[in-house]
N, C-alpha and C positions, 0 to 999 in steps of 0.2 A: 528412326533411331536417334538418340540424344548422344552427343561426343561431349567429353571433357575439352578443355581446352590446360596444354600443362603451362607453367608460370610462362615460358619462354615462346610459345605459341599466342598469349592474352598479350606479348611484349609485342610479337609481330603483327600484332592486330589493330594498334595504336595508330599508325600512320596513317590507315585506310579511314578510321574514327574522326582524325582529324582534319582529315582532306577532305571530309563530308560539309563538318561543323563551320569548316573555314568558309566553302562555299555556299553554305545555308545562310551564314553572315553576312555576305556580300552582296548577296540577292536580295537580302531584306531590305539592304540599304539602298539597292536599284530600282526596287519595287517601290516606283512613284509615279502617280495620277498621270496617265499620256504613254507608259509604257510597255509594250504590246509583251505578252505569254510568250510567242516565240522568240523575242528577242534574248527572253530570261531563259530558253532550253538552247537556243546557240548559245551563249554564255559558257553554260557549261558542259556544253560540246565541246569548247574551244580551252575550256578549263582542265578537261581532261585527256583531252586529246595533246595536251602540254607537259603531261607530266608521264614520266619513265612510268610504266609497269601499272597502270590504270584503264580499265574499262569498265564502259555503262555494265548495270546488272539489270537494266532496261532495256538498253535496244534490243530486239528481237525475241524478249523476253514473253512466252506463251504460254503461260498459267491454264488450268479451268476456267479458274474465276474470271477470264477476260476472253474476248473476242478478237482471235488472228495475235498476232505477234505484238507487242505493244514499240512504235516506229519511234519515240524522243528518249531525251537523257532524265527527266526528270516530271515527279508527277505532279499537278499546278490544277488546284481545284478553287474554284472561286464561287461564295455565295454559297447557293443550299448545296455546292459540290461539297465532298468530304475526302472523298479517298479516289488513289484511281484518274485523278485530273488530266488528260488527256490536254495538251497544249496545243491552240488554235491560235488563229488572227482575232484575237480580242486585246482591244487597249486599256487597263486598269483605267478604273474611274475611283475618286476623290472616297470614303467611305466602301469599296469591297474589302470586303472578308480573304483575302486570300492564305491557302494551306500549299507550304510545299514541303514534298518528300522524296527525299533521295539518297539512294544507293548506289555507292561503288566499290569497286574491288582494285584493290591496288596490291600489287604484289601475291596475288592466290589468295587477299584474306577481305573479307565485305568490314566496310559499313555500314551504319543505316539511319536514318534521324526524321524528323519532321519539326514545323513548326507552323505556326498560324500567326497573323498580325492583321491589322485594318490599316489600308493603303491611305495615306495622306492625311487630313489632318480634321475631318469632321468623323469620328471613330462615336458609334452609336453603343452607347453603356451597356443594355445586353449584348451585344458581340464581344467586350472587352470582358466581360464576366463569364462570358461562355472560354473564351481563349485562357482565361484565369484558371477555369475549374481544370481543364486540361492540363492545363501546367501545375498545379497540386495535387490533381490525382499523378501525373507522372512523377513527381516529388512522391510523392505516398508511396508507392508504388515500389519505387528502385529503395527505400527507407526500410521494407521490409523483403529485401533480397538478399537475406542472411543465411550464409551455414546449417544447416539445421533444422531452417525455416521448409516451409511446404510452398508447392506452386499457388496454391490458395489463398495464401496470406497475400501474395504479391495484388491477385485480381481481387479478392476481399477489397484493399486498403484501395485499390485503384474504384471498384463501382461504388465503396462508401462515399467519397466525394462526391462523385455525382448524385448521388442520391440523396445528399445532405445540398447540395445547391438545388435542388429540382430537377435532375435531366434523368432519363430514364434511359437503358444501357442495352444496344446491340450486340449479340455476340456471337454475330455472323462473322464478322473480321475481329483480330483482334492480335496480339506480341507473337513473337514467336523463335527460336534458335536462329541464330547467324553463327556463319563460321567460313567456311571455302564456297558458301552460296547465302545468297540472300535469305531464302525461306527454308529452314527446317526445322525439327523439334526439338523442342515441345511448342505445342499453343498454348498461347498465353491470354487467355481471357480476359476482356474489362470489367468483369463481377466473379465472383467466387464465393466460396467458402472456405471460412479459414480452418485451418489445419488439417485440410486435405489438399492431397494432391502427389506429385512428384516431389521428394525430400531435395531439399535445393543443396549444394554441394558447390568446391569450390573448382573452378575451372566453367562453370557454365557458362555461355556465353549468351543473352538475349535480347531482345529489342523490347520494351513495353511502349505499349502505343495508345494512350487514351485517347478515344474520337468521339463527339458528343454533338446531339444535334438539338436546337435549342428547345422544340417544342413536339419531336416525336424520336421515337429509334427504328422508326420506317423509310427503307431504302429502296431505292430500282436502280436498274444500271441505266442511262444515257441512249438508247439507240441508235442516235447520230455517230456515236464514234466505238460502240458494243464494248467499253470500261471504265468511263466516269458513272460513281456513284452520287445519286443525290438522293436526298431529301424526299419524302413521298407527300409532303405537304408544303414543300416549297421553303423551309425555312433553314436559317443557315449552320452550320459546322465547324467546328475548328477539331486541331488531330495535333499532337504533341507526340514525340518519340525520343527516345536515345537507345543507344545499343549500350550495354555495360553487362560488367562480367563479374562473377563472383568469386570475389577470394577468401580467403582465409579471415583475413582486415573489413572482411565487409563488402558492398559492391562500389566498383568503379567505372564512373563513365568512360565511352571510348570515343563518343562523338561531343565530346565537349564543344563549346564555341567561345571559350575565352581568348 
């Protein structure tokens, strides 16, 4: 079932946005050649576990889509990982790709966000382009989150990009409703058709998530740990997200990172 969200509800939903984007910020900035995945998921165990009225929308969290309960605070997919990064003892090295996405709830209301970068300082031009497309389809994407507008237009504007860079679009995973939980509706598709769909309205509140894999939109999950997705031919990923709501004015992000 799709909920409104009223002015004063989209108000209480900001802090949760911000305490996402704050820590998405600061991981980026930690994320350097030598330093281990778990150390980035205590992090923000310890980040949340600091602040009044927040908890993981991860730990314990047991989807379909995953195998057993998912055990960290945040999800850290590197390389032909996409989505779903399951955090081990691995030490980033100088050129990974690394994706992280994270949710939490602070005060009864989620966040939700992702981001991708290339670790240290020898960053390979298709991954930068791949990371690019991600961030202009999600640009695209929230551009066309208007009043009026259809769910359609949003995934239209999001799989035209990619399809105008060369990446061909899954939509196995894909945006979807935040509100007093992490995942609800509607789905939000990486491709569409525009002017179909659910009439977008203001009080929505949703997450879009462009995830794009360089050279196929072929996935399996991980066996080793039954919830990293990767790549079916080994090549790599990046995933871009924000949560934002639709008002009256347009839509406005909640997980900013300014």
């Amino acid at each position: 079932m799709i909920e409104l969200k009223t002015k004063q509800e989209i108000e209480q939903m900001k802090p949760a946005g911000r305490f996402v984007g704050s820590i998405l910020k600061e991981l980026k900035a930690m994320s350097k050649p030598g330093v281990n995945l778990l150390e980035l998921d205590d992090y923000v165990k310890d980040r949340i576990n600091s602040r009044k009225g927040a908890t993981s929308c991860y730990v314990d969290y047991a989807p379909d889509f995953g195998t057993g309960p998912f055990a960290h605070y945040i999800c850290l997919s590197v390389n032909d990982a996409v989505l779903h990064g399951v955090p081990y003892d691995y030490n980033l090295k100088d050129g990974d790709l690394l994706s992280l996405d994270l949710a939490i709830n602070v005060d009864g209301w989620v966040g939700d966000s992702a981001i991708s970068f290339v670790v240290g300082e020898h960053a390979d031009p298709e991954d930068l382009r791949l990371i690019r497309t991600t961030e202009e389809a999600l640009k695209a994407g929230i551009a066309q989150a208007q009043p009026g507008n259809r769910l359609g237009d949003i995934s239209a504007a999001v799989g035209e990009v990619a399809h105008e860079n060369g990446y061909s679009v899954n939509l196995e995973f894909g945006g979807h409703g935040v509100g007093r939980i992490m995942h609800g509706d509607p789905h939000v598709p990486n491709d569409g058709t525009p002017h179909h769909g659910y009439k977008l309205r203001p009080g929505l509140v949703i997450a879009i998530e462009p995830w794009f894999l360089a050279t196929t939109d072929q996935i399996y999950q991980d066996p080793k740990d039954g919830w990293t997705l990767r790549s079916a031919d080994g090549s790599r990923g990046a995933h871009s997200e924000h949560t934002i709501a639709i008002t009256e004015q347009g839509p406005v992000i909640l997980t900013t990172r300014d």
